[in-house]
C-alpha positions in Angstrom: 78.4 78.4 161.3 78.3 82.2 159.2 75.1 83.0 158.8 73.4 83.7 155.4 74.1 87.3 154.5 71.5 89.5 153.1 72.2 88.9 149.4 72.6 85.1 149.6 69.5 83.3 148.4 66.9 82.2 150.8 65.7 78.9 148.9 66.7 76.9 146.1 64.7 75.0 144.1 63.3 72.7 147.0 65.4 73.7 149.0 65.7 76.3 152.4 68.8 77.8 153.1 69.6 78.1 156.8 73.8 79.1 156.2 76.9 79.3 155.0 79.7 76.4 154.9 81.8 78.1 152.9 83.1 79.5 149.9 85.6 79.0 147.1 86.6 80.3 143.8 83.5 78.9 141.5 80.6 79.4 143.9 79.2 79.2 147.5 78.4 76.2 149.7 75.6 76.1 152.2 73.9 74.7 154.5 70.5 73.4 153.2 67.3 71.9 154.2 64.9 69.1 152.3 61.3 69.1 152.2 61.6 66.3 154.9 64.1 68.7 157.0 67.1 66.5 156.1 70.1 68.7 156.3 72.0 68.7 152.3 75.0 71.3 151.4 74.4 72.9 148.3 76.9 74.6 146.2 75.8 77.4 144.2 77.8 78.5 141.1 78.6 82.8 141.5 76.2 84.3 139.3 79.2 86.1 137.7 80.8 82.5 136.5 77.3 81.1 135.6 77.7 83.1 132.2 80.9 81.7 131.4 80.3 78.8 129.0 83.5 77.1 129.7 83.1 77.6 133.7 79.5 76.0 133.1 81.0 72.6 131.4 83.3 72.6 134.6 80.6 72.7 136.8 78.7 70.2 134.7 81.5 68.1 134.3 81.7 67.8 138.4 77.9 66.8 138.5 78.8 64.2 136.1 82.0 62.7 138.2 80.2 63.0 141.3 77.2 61.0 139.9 79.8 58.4 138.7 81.5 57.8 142.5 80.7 54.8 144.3 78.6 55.9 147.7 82.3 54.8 149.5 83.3 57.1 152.3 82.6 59.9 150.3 79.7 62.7 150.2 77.4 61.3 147.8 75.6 64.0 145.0 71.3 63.6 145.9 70.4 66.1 143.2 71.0 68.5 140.9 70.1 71.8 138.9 72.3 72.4 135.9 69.8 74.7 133.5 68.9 78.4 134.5 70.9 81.2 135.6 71.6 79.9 139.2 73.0 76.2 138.8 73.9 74.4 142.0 74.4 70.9 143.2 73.1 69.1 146.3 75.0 66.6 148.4 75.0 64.8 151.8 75.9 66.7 154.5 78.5 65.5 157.0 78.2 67.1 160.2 81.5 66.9 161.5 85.0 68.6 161.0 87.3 68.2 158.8 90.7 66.2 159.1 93.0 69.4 159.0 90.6 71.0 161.8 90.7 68.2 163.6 94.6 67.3 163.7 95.2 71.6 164.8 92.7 71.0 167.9 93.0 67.4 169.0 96.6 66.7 167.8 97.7 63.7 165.3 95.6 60.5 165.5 97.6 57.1 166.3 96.8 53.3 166.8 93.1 52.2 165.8 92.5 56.0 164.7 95.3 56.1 162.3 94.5 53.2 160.6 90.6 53.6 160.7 91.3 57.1 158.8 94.0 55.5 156.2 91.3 52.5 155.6 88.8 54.8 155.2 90.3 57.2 152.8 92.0 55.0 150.6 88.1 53.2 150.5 86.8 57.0 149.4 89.7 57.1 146.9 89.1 53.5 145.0 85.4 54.3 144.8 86.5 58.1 143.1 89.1 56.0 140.5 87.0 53.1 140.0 84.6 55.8 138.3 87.5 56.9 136.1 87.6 60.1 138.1 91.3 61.6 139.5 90.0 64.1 142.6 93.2 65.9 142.2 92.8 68.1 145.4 92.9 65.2 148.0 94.4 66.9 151.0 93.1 67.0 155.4 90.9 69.9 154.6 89.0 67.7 152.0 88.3 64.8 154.5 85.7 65.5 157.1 85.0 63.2 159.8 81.4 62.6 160.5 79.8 59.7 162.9 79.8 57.3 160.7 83.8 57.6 159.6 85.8 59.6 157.4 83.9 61.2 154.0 85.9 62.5 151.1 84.2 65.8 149.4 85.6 68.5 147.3 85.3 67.6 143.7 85.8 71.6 142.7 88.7 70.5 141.0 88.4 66.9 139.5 88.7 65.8 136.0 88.1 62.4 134.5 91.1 60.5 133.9 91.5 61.1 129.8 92.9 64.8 130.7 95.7 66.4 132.1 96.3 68.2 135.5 96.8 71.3 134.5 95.6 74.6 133.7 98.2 76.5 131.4 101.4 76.1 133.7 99.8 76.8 137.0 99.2 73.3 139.3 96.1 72.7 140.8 95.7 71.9 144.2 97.6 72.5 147.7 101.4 72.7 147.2 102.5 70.8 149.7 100.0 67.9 148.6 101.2 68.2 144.9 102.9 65.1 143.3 106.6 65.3 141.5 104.4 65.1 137.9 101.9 67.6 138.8 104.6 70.0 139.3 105.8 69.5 136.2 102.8 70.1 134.5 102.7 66.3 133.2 99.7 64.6 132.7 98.6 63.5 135.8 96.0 60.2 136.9 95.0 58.2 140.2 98.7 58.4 141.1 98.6 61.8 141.8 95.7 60.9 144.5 97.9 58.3 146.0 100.6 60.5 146.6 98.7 63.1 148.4 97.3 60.3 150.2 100.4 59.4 151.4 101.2 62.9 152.7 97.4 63.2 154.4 98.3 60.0 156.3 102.1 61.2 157.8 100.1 64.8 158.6 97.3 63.1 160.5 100.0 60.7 162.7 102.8 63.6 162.9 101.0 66.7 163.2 102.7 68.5 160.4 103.7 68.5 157.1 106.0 66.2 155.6 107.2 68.8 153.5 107.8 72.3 155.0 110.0 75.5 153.7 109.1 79.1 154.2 107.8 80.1 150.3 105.8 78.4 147.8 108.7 77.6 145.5 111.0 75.8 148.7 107.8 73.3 148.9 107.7 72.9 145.3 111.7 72.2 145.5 111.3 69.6 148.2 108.9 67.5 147.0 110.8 67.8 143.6 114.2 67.0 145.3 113.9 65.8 148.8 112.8 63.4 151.3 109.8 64.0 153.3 109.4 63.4 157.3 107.2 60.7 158.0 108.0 61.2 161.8 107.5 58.1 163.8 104.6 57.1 161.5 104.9 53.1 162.5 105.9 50.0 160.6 103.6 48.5 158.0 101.8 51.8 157.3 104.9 53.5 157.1 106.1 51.1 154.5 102.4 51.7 152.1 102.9 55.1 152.9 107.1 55.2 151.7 105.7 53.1 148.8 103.1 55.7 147.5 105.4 58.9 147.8 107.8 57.0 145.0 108.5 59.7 142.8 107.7 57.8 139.4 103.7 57.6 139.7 104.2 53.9 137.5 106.2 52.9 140.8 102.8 53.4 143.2 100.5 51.2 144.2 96.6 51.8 143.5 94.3 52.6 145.8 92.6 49.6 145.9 95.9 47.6 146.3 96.7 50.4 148.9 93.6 48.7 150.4 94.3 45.6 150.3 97.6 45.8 152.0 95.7 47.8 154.6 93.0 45.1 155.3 95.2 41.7 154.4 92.3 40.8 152.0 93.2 38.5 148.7 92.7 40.2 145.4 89.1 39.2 143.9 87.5 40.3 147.3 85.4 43.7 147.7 87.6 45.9 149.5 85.4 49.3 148.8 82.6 47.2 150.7 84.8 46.0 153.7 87.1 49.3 153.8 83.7 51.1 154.3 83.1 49.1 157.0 86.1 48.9 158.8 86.5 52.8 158.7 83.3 53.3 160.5 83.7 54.9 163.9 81.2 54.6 166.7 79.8 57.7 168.3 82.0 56.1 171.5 84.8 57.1 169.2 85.3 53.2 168.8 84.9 50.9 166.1 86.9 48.3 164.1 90.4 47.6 164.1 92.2 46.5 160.5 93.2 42.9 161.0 96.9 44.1 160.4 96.9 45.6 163.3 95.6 42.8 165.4 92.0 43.3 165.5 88.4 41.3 163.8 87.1 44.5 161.6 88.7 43.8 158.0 87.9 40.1 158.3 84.1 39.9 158.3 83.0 38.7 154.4 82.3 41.0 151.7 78.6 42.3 151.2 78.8 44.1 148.3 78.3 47.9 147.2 77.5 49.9 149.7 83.2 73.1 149.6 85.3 73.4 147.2 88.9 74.6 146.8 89.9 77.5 144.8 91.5 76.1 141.0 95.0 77.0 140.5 95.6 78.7 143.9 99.0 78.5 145.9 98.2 80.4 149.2 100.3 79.9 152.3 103.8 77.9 151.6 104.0 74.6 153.0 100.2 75.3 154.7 97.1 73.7 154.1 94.5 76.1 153.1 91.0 76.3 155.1 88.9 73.6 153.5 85.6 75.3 152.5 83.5 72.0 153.0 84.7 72.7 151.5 112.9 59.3 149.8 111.6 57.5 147.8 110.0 54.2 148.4 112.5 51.3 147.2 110.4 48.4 148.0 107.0 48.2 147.2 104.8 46.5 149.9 103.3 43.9 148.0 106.4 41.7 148.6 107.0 42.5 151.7 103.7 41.9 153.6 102.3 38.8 151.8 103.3 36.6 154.3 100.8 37.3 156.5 97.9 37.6 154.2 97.0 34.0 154.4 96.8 33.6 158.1 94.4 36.4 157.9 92.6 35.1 155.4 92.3 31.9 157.3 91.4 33.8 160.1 88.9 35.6 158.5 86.2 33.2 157.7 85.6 32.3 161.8 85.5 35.9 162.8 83.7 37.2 160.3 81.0 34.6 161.3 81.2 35.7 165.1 81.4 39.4 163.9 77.9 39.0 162.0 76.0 37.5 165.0 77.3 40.1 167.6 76.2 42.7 164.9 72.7 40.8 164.6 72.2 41.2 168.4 73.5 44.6 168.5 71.0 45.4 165.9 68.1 43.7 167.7 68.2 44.5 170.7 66.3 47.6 170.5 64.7 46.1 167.5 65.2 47.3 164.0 62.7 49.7 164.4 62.9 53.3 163.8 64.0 55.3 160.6 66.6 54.5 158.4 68.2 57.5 155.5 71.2 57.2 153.4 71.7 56.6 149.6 71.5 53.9 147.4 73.6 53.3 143.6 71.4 52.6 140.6 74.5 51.2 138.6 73.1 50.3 135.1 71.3 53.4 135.4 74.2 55.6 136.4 72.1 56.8 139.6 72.7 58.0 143.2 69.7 59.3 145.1 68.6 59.0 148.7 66.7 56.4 150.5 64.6 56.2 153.7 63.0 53.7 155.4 60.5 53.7 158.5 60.5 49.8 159.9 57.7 49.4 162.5 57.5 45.8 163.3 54.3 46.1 164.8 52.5 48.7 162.4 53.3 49.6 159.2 56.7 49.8 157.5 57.7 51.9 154.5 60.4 52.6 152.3 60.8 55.7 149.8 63.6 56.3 147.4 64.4 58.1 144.1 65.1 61.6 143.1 63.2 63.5 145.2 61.8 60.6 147.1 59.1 60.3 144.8 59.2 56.4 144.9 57.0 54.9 147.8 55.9 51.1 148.7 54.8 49.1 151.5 57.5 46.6 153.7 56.5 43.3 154.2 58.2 40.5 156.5 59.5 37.1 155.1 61.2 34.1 157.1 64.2 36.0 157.7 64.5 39.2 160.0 66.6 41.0 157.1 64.7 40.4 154.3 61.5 42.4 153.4 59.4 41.7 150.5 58.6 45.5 148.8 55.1 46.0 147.0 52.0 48.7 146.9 55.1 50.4 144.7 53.8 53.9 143.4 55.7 56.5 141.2 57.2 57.1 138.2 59.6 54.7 137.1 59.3 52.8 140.5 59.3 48.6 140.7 58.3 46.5 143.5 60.7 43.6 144.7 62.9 42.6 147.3 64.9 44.6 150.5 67.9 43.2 152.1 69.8 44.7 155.1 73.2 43.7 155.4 75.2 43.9 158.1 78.2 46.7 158.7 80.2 47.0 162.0 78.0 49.4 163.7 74.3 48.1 164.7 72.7 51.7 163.4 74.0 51.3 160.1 73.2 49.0 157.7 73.9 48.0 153.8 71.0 47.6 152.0 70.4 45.7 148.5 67.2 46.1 146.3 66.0 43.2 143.8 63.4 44.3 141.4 60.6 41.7 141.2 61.4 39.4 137.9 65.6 40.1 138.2 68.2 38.1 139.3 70.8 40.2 140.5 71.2 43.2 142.6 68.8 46.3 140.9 70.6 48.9 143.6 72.3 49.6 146.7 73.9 51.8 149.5 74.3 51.8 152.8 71.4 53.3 155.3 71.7 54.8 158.8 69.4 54.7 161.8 68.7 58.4 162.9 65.2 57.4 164.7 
């Protein structure tokens, strides 16, 4: 990692800088430390764009799509400092490389790998459009692969989904990842995402990309007017994959149908929660198999919720720029793979029941002791912020959340092993209640609910990992 140079800040805010991740064309993303020594990124607007009003209501509007996105496979936004003359945001860091990286050392990814990194994808891009967000820079540099499965960052360039996907007649985003409509400078939505999708997924099993030419323009021309290679991507993901490069966006399927398909789950079902899960990858470099493929990971029941690139650049033709932490499909797969949707379905409800107890055992065998960070979703509020909790079976067990972790109350057991009560609550804006941890499919990681004391229903949620 680059170290800081001598003009880069030391701290922000909060915050101590340690180095760089990298850089685009709005600001500078580093590496970034919490009072609690939690490793963030932090990207820092340039000092020179900070004046600019209208670069200001970019960066602004990017805090406020990133605070809309589900905590799904992506990098989830902890905090933020919009006012002053040095605004910056601060997000999870993923220690890990990124897709792009990891196809030029390691070579394409097939089998279980494959379809864990479609799954998991697709998951980050139904949680990004179920906010009413289009990321419109999806691409193998913008996917990095961390422990706990693929994450999803880079929202330099996103819009919200009542604008178009251009700025003046230049596209923005990585030519060869650019759909038939963004290269026409139409108005451009989730579809867009989809498409690029599509081409991340034939990169990551072939190696290469499905479009290639020797200048900027031949790329342009090929997705406009040719077929892509898919290589010897295989059978049902070649088919979602044919089905999302259609060249009419109207002719694509969602993400969340793409998700579906993936996972042979019913509609009405939470795929963001299971596609999470089944995208997680052990530190082994195992972990759960979608059912469509023969394997248990996409059947276990729903649980419930859970840098930058430079605007308007074309660099390299046909190439995939360095991520800075930054022919057509005739048949859409709906019809074609239903008829194995029920069986799985059926399937489904034995398995998942197996799949819970060898979690619970997995999980207990060391004990659920030990400390457990991630983020949770305030939904109602409109809130993501980071959560940690110390479980000490036989001392005392904790929990803190909140901006800032400025929440803080005392665990207490009940009947069941998952379910602590949540009182001695202090802080501003903080309510005792009621902690659930959920099963996922690896035993160091966990979904977590919170009931506030007097509600019905779910108060918050996220998913929690074990680092002690």
């Amino acid at each position: 990692m680059p170290e800081l140079r001598v003009d880069d800040p030391r701290r922000l805010g909060p915050y101590r800088l340690s180095g760089r991740l990298g850089q685009g064309g709005q600001g500078v993303v580093y590496l970034g430390h919490a009072h609690n020594a939690t490793p963030v990124a932090i990207k820092l607007l340039h000092t020179s764009m900070a004046a600019d009003p209208a670069v200001r209501r970019r960066f602004l509007g990017e805090a406020e799509a990133v605070r809309r996105v589900a905590p799904f496979c992506t990098a989830q936004l902890l905090d933020a400092q919009l006012e002053g003359d040095r605004p910056y945001l601060v997000s999870e860091y993923v220690d890990g490389p990124s897709l792009r990286e990891h196809v030029i050392t390691s070579g394409p990814r097939t089998g279980g790998s494959l379809d864990r990194l479609a799954i998991g994808t697709a998951t980050a891009l139904g949680a990004i459009h179920r906010a009413g967000v289009v990321h419109r820079d999806f691409k193998p540099g913008n996917v990095l692969l961390g422990l706990d499965g693929p994450r999803v960052i880079d929202f330099g360039v996103s819009r919200l989904t009542d604008t178009t996907a251009t700025t003046g007649r230049i596209p923005v985003g990585t030519p060869a990842y650019l759909s038939p409509e963004r290269i026409k400078g139409e108005p451009a939505g989730p579809p867009a995402d989809l498409y690029a999708w599509a081409l991340t997924v034939a990169y990551t099993a072939t190696g290469r990309h499905a479009f290639t030419a020797d200048t900027a323009q031949e790329v342009l021309a090929r997705i406009l007017y040719g077929s892509p290679d898919l290589g010897a991507l295989p059978g049902r993901l070649r088919e979602i994959v044919d089905a999302c490069l259609a060249p009419e966006p109207g002719d694509r399927p969602d993400a969340e149908e793409v998700l579906r398909l993936l996972l042979g789950q019913q509609a009405g079902s939470d795929v963001l929660s299971s596609g999470a899960r089944v995208a997680v990858t052990r530190p082994d470099g195992t972990g759960a198999t979608p059912a469509w493929t023969g394997g248990v990971g996409a059947v276990i029941a729903a649980t419930g919720p859970g840098g930058e690139a430079a605007s308007g650049t074309i660099t390299s033709p046909g190439a995939d720029p360095q991520s800075t932490r930054g022919d057509s499909a005739g048949v859409r797969p709906r019809r074609r793979l239903r008829w194995w949707q029920v069986a799985v379905a059926v399937a489904g409800v034995a398995m998942g029941a197996a799949g819970f107890v060898l979690w619970l055992r997995g999980a207990q065998s060391p004990g659920l002791d030990g400390t457990w960070t991630g983020s949770a979703e305030h939904p109602t509020a409109g809130r993501v912020f980071p959560v940690e909790i110390h479980l000490d079976r036989g001392g005392t067990s904790s929990m803190r959340w909140g901006a800032d972790l400025h929440c803080s109350g005392r665990l207490g057991p009940t009947s069941s092993e998952l379910v602590f009560t949540l009182g001695q609550v202090s802080g501003d804006q903080c309510y005792p209640g009621t902690l659930r941890m959920l099963p996922s499919a690896d035993s160091n990681q966990v979904v977590i609910k919170v009931t506030r004391q007097g509600d019905g229903e779910v108060t918050y949620s996220g998913k929690v990992s074990r680092s002690s």
